[in-house]
C-alpha positions as CSV (number, residue, x, y, z in Angstrom):
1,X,-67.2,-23.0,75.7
2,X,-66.8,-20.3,78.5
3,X,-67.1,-21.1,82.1
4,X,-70.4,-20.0,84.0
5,X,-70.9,-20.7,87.5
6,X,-73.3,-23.0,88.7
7,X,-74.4,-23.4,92.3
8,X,-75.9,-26.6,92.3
9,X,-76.3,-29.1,89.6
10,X,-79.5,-31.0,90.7
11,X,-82.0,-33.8,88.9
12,X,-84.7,-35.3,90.3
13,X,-86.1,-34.7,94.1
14,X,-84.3,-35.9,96.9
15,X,-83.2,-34.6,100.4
16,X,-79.9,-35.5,99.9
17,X,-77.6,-32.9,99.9
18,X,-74.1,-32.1,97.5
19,X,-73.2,-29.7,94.9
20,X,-74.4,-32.4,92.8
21,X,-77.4,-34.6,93.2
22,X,-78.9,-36.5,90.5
23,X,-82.1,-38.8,91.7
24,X,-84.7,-40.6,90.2
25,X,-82.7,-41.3,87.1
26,X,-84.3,-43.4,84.5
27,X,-83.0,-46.0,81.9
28,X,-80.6,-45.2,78.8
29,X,-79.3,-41.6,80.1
30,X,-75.5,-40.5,80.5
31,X,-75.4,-37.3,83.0
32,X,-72.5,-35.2,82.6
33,X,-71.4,-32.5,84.9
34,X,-68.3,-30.4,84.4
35,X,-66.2,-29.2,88.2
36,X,-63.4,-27.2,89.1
37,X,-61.8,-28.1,92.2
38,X,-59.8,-24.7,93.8
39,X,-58.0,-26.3,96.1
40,X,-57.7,-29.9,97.9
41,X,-60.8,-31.1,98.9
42,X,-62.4,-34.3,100.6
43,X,-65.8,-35.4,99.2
44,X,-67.9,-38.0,100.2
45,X,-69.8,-39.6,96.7
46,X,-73.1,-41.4,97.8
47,X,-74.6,-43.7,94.1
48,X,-77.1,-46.4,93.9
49,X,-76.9,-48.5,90.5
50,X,-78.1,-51.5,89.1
51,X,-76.3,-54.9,89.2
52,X,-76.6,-56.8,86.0
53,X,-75.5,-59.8,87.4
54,X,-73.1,-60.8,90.1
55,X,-69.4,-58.7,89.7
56,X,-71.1,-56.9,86.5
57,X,-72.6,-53.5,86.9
58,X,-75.2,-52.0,84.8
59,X,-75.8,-48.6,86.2
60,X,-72.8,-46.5,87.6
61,X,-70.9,-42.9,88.0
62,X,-67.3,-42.0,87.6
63,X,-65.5,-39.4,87.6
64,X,-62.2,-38.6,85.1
65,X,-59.3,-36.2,85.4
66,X,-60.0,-33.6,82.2
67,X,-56.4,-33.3,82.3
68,X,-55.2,-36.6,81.4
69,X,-58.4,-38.3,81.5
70,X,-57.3,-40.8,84.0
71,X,-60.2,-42.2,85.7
72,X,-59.8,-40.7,89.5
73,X,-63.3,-42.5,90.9
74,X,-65.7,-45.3,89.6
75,X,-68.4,-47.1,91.5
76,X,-67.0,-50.9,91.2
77,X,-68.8,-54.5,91.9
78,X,-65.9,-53.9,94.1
79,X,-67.1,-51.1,96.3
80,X,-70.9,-51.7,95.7
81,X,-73.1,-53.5,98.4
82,X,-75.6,-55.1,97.2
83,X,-79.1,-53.8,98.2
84,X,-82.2,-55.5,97.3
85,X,-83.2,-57.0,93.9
86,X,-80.0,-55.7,91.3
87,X,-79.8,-52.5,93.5
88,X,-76.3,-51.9,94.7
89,X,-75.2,-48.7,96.9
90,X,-71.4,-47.2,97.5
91,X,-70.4,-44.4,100.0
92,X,-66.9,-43.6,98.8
93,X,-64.9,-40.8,100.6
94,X,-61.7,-39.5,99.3
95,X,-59.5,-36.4,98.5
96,X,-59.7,-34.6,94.6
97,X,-56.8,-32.7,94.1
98,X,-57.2,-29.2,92.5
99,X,-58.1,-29.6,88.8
100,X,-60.7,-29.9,86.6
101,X,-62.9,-33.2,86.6
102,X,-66.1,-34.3,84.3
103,X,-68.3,-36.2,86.8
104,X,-70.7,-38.8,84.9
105,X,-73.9,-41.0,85.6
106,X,-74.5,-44.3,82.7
107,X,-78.0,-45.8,83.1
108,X,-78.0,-47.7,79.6
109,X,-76.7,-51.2,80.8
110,X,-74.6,-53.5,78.5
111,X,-76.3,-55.5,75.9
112,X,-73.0,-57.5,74.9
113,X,-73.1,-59.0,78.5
114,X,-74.8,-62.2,78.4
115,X,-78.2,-61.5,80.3
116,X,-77.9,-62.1,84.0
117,X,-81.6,-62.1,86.0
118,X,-84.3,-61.2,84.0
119,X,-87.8,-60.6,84.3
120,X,-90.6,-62.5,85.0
121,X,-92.3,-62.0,81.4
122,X,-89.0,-62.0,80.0
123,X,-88.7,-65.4,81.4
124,X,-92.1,-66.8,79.7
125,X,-91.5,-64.9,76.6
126,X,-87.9,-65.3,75.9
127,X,-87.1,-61.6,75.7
128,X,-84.0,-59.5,77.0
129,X,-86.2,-57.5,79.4
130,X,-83.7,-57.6,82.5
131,X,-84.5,-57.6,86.0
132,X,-82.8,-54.4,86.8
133,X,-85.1,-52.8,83.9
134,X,-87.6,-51.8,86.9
135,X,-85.0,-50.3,89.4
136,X,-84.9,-47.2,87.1
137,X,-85.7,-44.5,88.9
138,X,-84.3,-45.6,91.7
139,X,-80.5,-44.5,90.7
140,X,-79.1,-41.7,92.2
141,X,-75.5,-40.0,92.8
142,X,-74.6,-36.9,95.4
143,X,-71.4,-35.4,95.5
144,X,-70.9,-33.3,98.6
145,X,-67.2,-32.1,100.6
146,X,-67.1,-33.6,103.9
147,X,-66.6,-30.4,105.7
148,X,-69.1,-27.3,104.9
149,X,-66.4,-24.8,104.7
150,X,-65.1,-26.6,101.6
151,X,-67.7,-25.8,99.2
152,X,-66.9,-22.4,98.2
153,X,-63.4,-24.6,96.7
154,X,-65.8,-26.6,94.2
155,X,-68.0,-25.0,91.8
156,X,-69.9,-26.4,88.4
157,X,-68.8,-25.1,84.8
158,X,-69.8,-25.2,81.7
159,X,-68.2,-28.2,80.1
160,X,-64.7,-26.8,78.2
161,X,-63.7,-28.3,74.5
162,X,-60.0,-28.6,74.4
163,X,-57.8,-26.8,72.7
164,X,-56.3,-28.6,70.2
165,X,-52.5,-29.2,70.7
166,X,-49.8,-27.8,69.1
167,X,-48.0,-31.8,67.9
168,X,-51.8,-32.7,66.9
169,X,-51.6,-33.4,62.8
170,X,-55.6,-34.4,63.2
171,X,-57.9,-34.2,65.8
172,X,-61.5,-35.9,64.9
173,X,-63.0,-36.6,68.4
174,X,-66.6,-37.0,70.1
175,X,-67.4,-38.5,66.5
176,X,-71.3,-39.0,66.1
177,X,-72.8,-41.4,63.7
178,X,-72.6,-42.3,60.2
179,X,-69.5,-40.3,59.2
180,X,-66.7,-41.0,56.8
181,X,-63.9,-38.2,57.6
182,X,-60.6,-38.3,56.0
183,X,-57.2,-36.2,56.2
184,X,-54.2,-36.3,54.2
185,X,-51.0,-35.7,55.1
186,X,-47.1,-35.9,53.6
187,X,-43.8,-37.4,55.3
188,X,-41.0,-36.1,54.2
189,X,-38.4,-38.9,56.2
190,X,-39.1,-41.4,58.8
191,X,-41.8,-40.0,61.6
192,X,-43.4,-41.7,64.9
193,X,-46.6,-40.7,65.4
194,X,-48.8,-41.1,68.8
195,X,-52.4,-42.2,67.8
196,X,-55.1,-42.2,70.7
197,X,-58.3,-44.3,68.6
198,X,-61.0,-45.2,70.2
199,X,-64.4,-47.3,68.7
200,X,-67.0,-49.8,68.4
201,X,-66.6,-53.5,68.0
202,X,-69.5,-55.7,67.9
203,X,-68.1,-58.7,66.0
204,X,-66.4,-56.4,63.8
205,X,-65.9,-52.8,64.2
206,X,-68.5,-50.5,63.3
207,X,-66.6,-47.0,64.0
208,X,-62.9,-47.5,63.4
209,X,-59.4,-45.5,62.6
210,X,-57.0,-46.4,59.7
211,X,-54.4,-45.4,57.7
212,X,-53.4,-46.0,54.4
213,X,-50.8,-45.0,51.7
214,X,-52.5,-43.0,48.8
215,X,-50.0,-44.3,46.3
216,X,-51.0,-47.4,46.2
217,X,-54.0,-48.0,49.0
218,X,-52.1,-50.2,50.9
219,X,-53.0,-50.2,54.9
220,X,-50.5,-49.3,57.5
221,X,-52.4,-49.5,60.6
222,X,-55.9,-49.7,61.6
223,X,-57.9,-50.7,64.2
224,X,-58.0,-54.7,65.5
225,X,-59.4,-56.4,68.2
226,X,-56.3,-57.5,69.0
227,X,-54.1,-54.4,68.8
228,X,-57.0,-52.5,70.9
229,X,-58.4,-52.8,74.9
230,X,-61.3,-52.3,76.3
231,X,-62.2,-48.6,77.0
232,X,-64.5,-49.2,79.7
233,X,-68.6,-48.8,79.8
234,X,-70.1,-51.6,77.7
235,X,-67.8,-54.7,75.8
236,X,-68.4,-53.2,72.3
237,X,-66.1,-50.3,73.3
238,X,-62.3,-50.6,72.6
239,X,-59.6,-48.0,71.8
240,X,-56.2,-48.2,70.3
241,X,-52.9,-46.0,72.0
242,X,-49.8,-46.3,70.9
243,X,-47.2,-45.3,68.9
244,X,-46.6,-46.3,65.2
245,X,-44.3,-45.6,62.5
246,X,-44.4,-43.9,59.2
247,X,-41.5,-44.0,56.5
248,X,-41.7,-41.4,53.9
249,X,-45.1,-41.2,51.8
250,X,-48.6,-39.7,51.8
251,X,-50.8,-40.9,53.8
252,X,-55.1,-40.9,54.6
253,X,-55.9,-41.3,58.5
254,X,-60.0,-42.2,57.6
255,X,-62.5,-42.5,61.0
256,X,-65.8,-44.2,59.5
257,X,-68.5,-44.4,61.7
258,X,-72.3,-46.1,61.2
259,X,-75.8,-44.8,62.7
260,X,-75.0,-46.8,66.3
261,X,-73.5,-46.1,69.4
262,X,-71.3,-42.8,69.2
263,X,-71.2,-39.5,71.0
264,X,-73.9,-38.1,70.5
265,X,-76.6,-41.3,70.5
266,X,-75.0,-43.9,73.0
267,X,-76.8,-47.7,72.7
268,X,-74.9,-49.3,75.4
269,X,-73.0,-47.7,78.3
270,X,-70.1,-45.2,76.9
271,X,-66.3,-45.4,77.4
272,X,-65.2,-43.9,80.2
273,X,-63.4,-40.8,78.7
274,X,-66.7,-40.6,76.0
275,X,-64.7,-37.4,74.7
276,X,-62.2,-39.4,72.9
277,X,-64.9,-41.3,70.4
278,X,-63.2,-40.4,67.3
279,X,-59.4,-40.7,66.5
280,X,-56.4,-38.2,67.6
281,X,-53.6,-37.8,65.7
282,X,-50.3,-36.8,66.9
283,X,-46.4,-36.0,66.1
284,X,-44.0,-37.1,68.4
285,X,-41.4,-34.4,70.0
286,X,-38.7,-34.0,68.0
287,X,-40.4,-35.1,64.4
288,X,-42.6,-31.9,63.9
289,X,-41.1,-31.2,60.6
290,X,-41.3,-34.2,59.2
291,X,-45.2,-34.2,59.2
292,X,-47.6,-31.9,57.4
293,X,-50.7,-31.8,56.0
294,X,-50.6,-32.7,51.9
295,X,-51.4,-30.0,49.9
296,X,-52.0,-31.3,46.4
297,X,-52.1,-28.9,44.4
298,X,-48.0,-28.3,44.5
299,X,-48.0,-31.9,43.3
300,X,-46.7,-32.3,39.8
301,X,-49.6,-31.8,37.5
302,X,-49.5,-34.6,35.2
303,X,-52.8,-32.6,32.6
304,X,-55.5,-30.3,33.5
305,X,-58.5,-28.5,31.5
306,X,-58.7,-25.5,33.5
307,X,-60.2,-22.1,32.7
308,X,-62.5,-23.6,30.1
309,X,-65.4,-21.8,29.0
310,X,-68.9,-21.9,27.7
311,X,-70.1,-24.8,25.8
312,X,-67.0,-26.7,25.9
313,X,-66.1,-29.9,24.8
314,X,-62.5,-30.6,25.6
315,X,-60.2,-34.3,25.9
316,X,-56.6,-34.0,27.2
317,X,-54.9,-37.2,26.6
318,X,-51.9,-38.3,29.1
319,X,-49.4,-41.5,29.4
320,X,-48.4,-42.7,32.6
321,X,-44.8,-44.8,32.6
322,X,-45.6,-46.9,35.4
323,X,-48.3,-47.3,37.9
324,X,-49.2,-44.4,40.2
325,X,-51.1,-42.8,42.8
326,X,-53.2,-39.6,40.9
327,X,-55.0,-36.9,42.5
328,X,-57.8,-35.7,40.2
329,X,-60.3,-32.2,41.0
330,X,-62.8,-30.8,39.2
331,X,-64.5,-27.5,39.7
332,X,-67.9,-26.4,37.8
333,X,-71.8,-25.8,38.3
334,X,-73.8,-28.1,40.1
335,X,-77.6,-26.8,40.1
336,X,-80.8,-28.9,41.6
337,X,-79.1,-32.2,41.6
338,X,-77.8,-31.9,38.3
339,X,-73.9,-31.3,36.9
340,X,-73.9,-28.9,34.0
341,X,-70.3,-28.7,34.1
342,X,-68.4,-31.6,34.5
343,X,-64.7,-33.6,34.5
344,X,-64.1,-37.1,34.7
345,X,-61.5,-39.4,33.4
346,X,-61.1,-42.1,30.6
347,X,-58.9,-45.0,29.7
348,X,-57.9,-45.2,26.0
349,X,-60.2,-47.0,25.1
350,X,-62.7,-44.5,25.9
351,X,-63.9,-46.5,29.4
352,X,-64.5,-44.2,32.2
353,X,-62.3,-45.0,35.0
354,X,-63.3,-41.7,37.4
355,X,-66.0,-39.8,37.5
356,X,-68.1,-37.0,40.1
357,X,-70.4,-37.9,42.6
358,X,-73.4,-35.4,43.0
359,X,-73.7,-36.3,46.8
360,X,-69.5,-36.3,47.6
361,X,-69.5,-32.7,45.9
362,X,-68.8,-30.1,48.3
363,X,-68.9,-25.9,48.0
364,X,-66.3,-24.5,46.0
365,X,-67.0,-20.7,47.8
366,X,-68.8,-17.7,46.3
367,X,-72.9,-19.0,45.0
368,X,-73.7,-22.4,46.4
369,X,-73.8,-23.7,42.5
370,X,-70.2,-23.8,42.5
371,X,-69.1,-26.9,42.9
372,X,-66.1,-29.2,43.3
373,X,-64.8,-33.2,43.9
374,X,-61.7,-35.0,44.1
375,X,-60.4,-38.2,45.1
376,X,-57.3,-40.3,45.3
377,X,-56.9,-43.3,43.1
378,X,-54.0,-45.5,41.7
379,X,-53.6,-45.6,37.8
380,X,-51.7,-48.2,36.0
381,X,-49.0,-48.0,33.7
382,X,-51.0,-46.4,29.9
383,X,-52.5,-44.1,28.3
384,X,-55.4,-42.1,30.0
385,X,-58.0,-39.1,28.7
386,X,-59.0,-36.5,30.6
387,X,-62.5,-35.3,29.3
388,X,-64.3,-31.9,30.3
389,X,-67.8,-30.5,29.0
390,X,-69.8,-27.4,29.9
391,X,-72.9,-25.8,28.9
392,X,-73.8,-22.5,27.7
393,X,-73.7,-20.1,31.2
394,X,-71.5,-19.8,34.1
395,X,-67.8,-20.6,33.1
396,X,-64.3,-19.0,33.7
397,X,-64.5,-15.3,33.0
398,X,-68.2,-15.0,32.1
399,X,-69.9,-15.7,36.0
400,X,-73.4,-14.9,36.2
401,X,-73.4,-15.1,40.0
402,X,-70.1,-15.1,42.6
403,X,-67.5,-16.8,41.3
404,X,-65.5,-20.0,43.1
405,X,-62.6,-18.8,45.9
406,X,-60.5,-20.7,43.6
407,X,-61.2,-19.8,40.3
408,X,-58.2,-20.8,38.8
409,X,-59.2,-24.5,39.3
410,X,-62.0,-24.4,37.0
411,X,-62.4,-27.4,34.9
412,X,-60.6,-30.7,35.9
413,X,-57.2,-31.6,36.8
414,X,-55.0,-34.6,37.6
415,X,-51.9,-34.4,39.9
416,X,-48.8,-37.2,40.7
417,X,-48.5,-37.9,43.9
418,X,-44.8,-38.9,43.6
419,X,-42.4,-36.7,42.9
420,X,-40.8,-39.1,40.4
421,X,-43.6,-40.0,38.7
422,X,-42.8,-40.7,34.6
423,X,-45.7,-38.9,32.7
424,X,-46.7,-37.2,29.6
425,X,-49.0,-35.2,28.5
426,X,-50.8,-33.8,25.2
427,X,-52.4,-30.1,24.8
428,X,-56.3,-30.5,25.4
429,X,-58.7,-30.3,21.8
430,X,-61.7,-29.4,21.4
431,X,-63.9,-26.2,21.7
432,X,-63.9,-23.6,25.0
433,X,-60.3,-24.0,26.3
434,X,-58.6,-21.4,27.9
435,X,-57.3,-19.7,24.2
436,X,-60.8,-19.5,23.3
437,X,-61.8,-17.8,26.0
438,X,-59.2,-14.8,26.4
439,X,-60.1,-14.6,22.4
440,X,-63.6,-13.7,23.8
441,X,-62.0,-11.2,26.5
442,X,-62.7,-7.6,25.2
443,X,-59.4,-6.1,23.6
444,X,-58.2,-4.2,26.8
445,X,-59.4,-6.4,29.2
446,X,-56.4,-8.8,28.9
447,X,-54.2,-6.0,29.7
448,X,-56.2,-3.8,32.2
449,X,-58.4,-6.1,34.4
450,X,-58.0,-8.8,37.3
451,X,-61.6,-9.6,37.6
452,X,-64.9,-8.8,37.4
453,X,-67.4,-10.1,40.1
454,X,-71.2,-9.8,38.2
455,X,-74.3,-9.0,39.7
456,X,-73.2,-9.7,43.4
457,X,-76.7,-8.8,44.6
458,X,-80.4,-7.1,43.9
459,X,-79.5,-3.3,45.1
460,X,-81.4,-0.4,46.5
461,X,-79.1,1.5,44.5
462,X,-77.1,3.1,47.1
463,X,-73.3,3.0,47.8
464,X,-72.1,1.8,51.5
465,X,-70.0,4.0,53.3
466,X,-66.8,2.3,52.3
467,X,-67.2,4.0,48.7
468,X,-66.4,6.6,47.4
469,X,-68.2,7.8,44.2
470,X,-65.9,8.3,41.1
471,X,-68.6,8.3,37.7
472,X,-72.1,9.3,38.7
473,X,-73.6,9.5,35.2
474,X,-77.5,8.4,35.8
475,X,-81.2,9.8,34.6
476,X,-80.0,9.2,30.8
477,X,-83.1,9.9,28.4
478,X,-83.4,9.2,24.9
479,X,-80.7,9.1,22.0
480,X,-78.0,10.6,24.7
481,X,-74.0,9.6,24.3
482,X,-72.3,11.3,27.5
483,X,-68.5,10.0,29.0
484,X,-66.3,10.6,32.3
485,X,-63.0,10.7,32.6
486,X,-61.8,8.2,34.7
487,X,-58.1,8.4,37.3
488,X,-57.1,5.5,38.7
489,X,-53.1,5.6,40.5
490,X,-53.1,2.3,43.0
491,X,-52.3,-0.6,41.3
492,X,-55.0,-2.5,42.3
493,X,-58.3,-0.6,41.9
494,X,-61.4,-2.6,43.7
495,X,-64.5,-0.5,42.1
496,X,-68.1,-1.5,42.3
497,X,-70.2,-0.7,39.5
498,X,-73.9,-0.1,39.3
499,X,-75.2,0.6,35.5
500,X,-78.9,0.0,34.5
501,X,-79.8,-0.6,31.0
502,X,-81.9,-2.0,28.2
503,X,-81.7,-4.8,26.5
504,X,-83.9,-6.7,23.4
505,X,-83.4,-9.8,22.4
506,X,-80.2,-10.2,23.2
507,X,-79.3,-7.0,21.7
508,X,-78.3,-3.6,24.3
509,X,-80.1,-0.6,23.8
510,X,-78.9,1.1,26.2
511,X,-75.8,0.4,28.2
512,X,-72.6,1.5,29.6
513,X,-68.8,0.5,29.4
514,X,-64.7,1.3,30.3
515,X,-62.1,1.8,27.6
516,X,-58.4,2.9,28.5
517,X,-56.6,5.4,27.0
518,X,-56.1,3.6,23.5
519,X,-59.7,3.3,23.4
520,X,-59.8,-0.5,23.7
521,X,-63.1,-1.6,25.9
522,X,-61.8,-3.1,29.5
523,X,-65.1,-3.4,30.3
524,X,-68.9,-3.1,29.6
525,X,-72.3,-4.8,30.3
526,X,-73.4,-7.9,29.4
527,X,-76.3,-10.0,29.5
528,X,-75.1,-13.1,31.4
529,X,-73.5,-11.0,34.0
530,X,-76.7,-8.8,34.8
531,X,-79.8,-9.5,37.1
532,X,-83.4,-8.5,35.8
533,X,-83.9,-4.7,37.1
534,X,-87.8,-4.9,37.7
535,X,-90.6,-3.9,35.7
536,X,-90.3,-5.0,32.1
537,X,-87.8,-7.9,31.0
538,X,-85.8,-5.3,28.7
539,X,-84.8,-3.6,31.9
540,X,-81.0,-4.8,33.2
541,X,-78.9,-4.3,36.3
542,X,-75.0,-4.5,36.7
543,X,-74.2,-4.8,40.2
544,X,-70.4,-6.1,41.2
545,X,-67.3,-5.5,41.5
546,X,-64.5,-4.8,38.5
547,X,-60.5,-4.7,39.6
548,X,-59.4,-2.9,37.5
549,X,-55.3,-1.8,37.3
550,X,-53.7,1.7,37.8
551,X,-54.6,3.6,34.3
552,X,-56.5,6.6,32.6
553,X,-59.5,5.4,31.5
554,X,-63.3,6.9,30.0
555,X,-66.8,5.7,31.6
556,X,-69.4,5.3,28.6
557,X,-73.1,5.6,28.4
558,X,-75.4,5.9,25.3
559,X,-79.2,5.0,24.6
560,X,-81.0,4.5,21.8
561,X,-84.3,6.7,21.0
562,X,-87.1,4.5,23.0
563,X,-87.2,3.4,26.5
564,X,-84.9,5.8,28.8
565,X,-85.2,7.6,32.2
566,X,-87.9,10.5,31.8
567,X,-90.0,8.1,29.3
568,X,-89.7,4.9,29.8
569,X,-91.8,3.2,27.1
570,X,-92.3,0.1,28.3
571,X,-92.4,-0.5,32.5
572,X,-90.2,1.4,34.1
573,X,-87.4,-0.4,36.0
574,X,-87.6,-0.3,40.4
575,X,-85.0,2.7,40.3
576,X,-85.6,4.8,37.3
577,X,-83.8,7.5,38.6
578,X,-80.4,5.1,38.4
579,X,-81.2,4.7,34.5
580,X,-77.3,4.9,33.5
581,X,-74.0,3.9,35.3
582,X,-71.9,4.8,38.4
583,X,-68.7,3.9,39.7
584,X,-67.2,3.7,43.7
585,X,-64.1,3.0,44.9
586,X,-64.5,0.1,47.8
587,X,-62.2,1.0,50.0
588,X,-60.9,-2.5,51.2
């Protein structure tokens, strides 16, 4: 966040005076201000809080060093007085050092502290209401510099996120609730790592850090009562810091979290560096490369179904020598809550042992519809089939909206995650692999072009100013057959197409398409990668993107004797005028 200057940071009304001055706070609140100290300073801090009972404090302010998050102030049973009733005052005067320091105010109290006073009611209906319940309101804090002159060295800021370090490998802090995060990560010899956890414990903990080996799920550290301390505010708080090591392997570091207590909806009074609910991950000094994130996809693959196209139906069987840790991915179309295109996983007998989740599938890039999953698991020692079924729209090299960032990784595949890992694998069977869709490629396609990018978008029919028109062959009528020439020299050639066009029953009418200089089609319209055009449903719009390589090739357009720019037949289309094809360059 960037730093704006604030001249007073006041709550509440009170004649007390301070750069900061919170009053009349109420129950359950944590007030957070953000200060940036010039130069030396004294400041005198006058709080009123809440005993819960005698030497336990239920409301109270601290402030912490945003450098190292050492705790520089905190109002104490210590250096409280005890008022009236629970209330409890401190006048503390001392000297911050030039820095940066989060000042905070807890009025939630500690449920995990057995009750001390409590009300009267409380008393004759056994509730938890506590006497210090009714002194809300009555909580204030004021910061001021002892000397006048001092305040121009102390102004507010907006409070500043970290940057993360350079040695951090993960860094999942000021975690809210109900989360299940997880990062992989490879090392390649013997590594210390510095882990700074902190999380709630109530009997058992609730939000908690671990790590575990994905070969084989064993756990290598996680979060005790026993290996952590308390990290100030209420009991349930602890946090782990420390150093552990790691011997070669791949590793998850996991932070799970429920719906109470956390950063962003405290129960109980927060930890005293509240920031650092979550889990940090660091290298030590002098083991950087040893440490890195895993990237699974270098992994051996043990068998994959990728590229498969419509309406397949594919099984890849696979035997594993011994028992081992797998990654499996699948990639395919996800639509209203449904999977029209999925991978999973068998045993030989035909048992599925993995399969997708609808609600752990994530975006796979271009339309939301493309989907994709993957998880870690340990297989034993057999023999294993990898299944893969689509339906009839949306598959590799026929998109009818954006394609995945990764198209490559369409279908499902499985990956070792040892490097000596025994396998083998079959070829896939069944119908829409790969071979059957480069069959259905058009006959110069395979040779001339990279990709084709359908229908991107409705259009207003006009080029942006990063293109630069090659083929302008439009207002086609009736029974016409006309061509352009068509130079391309780079060897990647970006063009955007737009070609309007009529088609019946699954039959064109009217239409365009690219051949290359043997005459071979590279590229021309088709039904599943078109949008309707507007008026009737015969009309059809091409808009997207072909790459196309360097090559002489010839633009086509021909219609049929009905239906065309000039008389259209049937409705005519939103831009009748466009009846035909064009071609730009995008200048990337």
């Amino acid at each position: 966040l960037g730093v704006g200057v604030v001249i007073r940071s006041l709550v509440g009304t009170s004649d007390k005076e301070g750069f900061i001055v919170w009053t009349n706070i109420p129950k359950g609140q944590l007030y957070h201000q953000t200060i940036e100290v010039a130069r030396p300073v004294e400041v005198q801090i006058d709080a009123r809080g809440s005993f819960e009972k005698p030497g336990v404090l239920a409301t109270y302010g601290w402030i912490i060093n945003q450098l190292d998050h050492s705790v520089v102030w905190q109002m104490t049973p210590q250096n409280t007085k005890l008022e009236q009733g629970q209330l409890g005052r401190t006048v503390s005067t001392f000297t911050l050092p030039k820095g940066v320091y989060s000042v905070y105010y807890s009025s939630y109290g500690d449920r995990q502290v057995p009750a001390g006073e409590r009300t009267l009611w409380a008393k004759l209906t056994g509730d938890d209401d506590r006497a210090w319940f009714s002194e809300a309101e009555r909580w204030y804090m004021a910061l001021k510099t002892t000397r006048k002159e001092q305040a121009v060295d102390v102004r507010l800021i907006e409070y500043r996120e970290e940057t993360p370090h350079r040695s951090d490998i993960w860094n999942l802090q000021r975690q809210t609730g109900f989360k299940n995060e997880r990062f992989n990560f490879e090392v390649k010899a013997p590594s210390r790592v510095h882990l700074l956890a902190m999380g709630d414990y109530v009997g058992q903990f609730t939000d908690f850090a671990k790590i575990a080996k994905l070969e084989n799920g064993d756990v290598v550290w996680k979060m005790t009562y026993d290996n952590t301390k308390h990290a100030g505010g209420s009991l349930r708080n602890r946090v782990f810091e420390g150093e552990i090591w790691l011997q070669p392997g791949i590793y998850q570091v996991l932070f799970e979290s429920d719906m109470t207590h956390h950063y962003t909806g405290w129960e109980d009074n927060p930890p005293l560096n509240p920031t650092a609910w979550g889990v940090c991950m660091r290298v030590v000094s002098g083991y950087e490369a040893n440490i890195g994130e895993l990237r699974p996809f270098d992994h051996p693959m043990i068998a994959g179904i990728l590229r498969p196209g419509d309406d397949a139906d594919l099984v890849q069987r696979f035997t594993l020598q011994q028992k081992t840790g797998v990654y499996i991915h699948t990639m395919g179309e996800y639509t209203d809550g449904e999977v029209f295109d999925k991978g999973w996983l068998e045993n030989e007998a035909g048992a599925i042992v993995w399969e997708p989740k609808i609600s752990e599938a994530r975006e796979a890039g271009g339309n939301p519809k493309n989907r994709q999953e993957d998880d870690f698991i340990t297989l034993d020692a057999g023999v294993y089939q990898l299944r893969f079924k689509s339906d009839g729209s949306h598959s590799y090299n026929k998109w009818n909206v954006n394609p995945p960032e990764n198209k490559e990784r369409w279908g499902v595949s499985i990956y070792a995650l040892a490097s000596d890992a025994v396998f083998s694998a079959e070829e896939p069977v069944g119908r829409g692999g790969l071979d059957e869709v480069i069959k259905d490629v058009l006959d110069g396609a395979r040779d001339a072009i990279e990709d084709v990018r359908g229908s991107l978008r409705p259009t207003n029919g006009a080029f942006g100013e990063n293109e630069r028109v090659l083929v302008n062959l439009i207002r086609i009528g009736n029974q016409e057959a006309v061509s352009e020439p068509l130079e391309l020299v780079e060897s990647r050639n970006v063009l955007r197409i737009i070609a309007l066009g009529e088609n019946e029953a699954g039959r064109w009418r009217d239409y365009g398409w690219i051949e290359d200089a043997k005459g071979r089609k590279v590229w021309e319209m088709r039904m599943n990668e078109t949008i309707p055009a507007g008026g009737d449903n015969r009309n059809r719009l091409f808009d997207g993107q072909v790459i196309l390589k360097a090559g002489t090739y010839r633009v086509h357009y021909q219609s049929n004797g009905t239906h065309a720019f000039g008389d259209f037949s049937f409705g005519p289309p939103d831009s009748p005028a466009g009846w035909g094809i064009r071609i730009a360059e995008v200048q990337e």
